[in-house]
N, C-alpha and C positions, 0 to 999 in steps of 0.2 A: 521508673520515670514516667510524670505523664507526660502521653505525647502530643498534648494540646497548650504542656507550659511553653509558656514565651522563653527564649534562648536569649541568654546577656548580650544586652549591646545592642539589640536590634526592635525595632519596633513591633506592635499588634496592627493589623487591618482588618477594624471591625471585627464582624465573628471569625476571621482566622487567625491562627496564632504566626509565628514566624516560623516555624516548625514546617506550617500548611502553608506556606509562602515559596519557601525553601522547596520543600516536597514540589510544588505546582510548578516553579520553573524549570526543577528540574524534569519535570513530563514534557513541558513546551520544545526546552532545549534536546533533549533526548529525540523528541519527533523531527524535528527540522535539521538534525542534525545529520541523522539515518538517512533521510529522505534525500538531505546535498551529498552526501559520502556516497549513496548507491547511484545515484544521477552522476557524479561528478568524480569517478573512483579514481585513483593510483594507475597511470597508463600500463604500468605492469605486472597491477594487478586488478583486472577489473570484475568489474560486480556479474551476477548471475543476468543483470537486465541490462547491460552495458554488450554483453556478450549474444542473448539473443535479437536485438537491433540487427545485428549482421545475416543471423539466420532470417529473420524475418524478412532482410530485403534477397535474400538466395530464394528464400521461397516463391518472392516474385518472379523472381530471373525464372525459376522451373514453372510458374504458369503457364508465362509466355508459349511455352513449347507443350503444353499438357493437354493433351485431345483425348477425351474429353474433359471437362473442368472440373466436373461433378465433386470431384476429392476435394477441388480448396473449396467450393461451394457448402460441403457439409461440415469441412473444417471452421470459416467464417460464422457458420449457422451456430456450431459450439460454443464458439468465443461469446457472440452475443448471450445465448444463452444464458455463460456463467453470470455477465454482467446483467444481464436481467435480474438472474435471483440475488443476486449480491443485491441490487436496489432496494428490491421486494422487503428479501429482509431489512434492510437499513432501515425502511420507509415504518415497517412494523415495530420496531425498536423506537424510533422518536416520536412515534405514536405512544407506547408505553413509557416510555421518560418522561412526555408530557404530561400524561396521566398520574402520573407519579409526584411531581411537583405540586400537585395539588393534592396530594396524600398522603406525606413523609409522618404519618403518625407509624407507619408499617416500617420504616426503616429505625422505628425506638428501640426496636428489639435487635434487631443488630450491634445498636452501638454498647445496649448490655450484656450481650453474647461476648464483646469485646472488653466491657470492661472500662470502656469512654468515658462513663459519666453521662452528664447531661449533654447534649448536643443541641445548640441551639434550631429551631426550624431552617434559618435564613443561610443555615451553614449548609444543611442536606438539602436546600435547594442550590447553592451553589456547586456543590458536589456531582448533584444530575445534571446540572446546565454544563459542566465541563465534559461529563459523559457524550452528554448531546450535541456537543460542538465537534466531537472527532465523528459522532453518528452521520450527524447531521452534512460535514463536510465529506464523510465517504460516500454517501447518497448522491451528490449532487457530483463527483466523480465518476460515479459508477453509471447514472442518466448520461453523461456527457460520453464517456467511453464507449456505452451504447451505439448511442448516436456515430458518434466515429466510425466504428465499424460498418453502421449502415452506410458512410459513405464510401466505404471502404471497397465495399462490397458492389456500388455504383460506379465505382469508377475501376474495377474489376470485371464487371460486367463491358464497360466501355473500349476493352484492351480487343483490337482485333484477331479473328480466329488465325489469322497467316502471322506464323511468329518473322516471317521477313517484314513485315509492313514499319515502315519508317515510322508511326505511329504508336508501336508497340511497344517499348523498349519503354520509351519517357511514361508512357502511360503508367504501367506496371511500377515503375520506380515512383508514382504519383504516390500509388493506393500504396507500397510500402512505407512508404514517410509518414501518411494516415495512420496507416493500420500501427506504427511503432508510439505516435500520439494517441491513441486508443489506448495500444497497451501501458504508456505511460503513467495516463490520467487510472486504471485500471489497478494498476501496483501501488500507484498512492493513496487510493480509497483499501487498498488492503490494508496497509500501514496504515492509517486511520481505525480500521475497525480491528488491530493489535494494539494501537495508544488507547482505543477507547475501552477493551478491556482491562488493560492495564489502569487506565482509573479507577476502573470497580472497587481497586483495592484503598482509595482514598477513605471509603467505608469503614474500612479498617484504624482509621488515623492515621497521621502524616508519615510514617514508617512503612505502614501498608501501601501508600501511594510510592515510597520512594523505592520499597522492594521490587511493587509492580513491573513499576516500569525498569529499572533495573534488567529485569527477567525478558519484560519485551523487546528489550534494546537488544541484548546479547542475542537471543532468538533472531528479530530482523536482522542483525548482523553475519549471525552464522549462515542462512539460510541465502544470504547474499556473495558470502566471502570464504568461508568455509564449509562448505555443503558439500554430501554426494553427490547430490543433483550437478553442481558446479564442475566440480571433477569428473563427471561424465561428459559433459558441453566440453570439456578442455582436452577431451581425448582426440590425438589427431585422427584423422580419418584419409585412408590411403585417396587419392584423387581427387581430394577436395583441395583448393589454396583459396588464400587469400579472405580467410573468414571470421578469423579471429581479429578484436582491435589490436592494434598496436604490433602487428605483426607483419614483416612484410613476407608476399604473395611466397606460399610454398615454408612459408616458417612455420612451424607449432611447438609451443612449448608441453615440455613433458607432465603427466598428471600428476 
């Protein structure tokens, strides 16, 4: 079967068939979909980034009292770090996508390698302009998360050294709430540059796109929902309460 004929019943769009229609929303839906399920999970069962929210604002609470600072200092400097290179890369990548759209004679050989047929130009620039819009959208996440953190890190700076000082407490829960919008905007420039692998495989034909993402969905999933990582967050910890969502103070459920 090729997988650029049109499917009964349904119409062509230009150079994509229904086939490459089909395939594409289900990449859109697959993204937005991951992206509210992980944001917006099951109260009783919630996500790997639903779950560190809570650590992230305990982390604050232990500022407050930690003389010297130095620890969350070199911790914050990590965080920006990663999201530094996460940019770096993003920003090198739609540099090369660009470059690419103005070259899709190199992408011929792929689609004989497959097996396509002819592939019109207008189609393999559409293909990369889709690449480029998850690139391009985790880039400008990953800039803003930066940013975040710098503030994050300022208004960390601004928590006074007397953990009694009435000033303390609100401050620290500031830079929390920050620092969790950081990490947010951070995790959905990651999911961005998992959808925008997962296009890669639109190269492949509309099949190739639908397996992709398939593959990335299950992966963001598990890594959110069923993961080790998860089931080690979930293990209770003697003298901790009240850390977990959805649990009240002194509750944990078992791993």
């Amino acid at each position: 079967m090729d997988p650029n004929t049109a499917l009964p019943g349904l119409p062509a769009f230009g150079p994509l068939s229904p086939a490459d229609l089909a395939a594409l929303l289900w990449l859109f839906l697959a993204w937005l979909g991951i992206g509210w399920i992980t944001e917006n999970p099951p109260r009783a069962h919630p996500s790997v980034t639903v779950l560190m929210k809570a650590y992230r604002r305990e982390w604050m609470r232990q500022f407050i009292t930690r003389d010297p600072r130095i620890f969350d200092s070199a911790i914050l400097t990590t965080l920006r770090e990663g999201t530094a290179f996460f940019a770096s890369a993003c920003l090198i990548a739609v540099g090369g996508g660009l470059a690419l759209i103005g070259n899709t004679d190199q992408l011929a050989g792929v689609a004989r390698q497959f097996d396509l047929g002819h592939v019109p130009t207008l189609k393999w620039e559409i293909k990369i302009v889709v690449v480029l819009f998850f690139v391009a959208n985790a880039l400008l996440r990953f800039v803003w998360s930066h940013r975040l953190f710098g503030y994050c890190a300022i208004i960390m700076a601004s928590v006074p050294n007397e953990p009694d000082d009435p000033r303390a407490a609100p401050l620290a829960m500031q830079a929390a709430d920050i620092n969790i919008t950081a990490a947010k905007s951070f995790n959905s420039g990651l999911r961005c540059v998992y959808f925008a692998l997962g296009a890669l495989g639109w190269l492949a034909g509309p099949w190739g796109l639908f397996l992709a993402t398939s593959y990335v969905l299950f992966i963001s999933w598990r890594r959110e929902f069923a993961s080790h990582s998860r089931r080690a967050i979930m293990k209770p910890v003697p003298g901790e309460t009240g850390l977990l969502p959805g649990k009240p103070e002194g509750e944990h459920p078992r791993p």
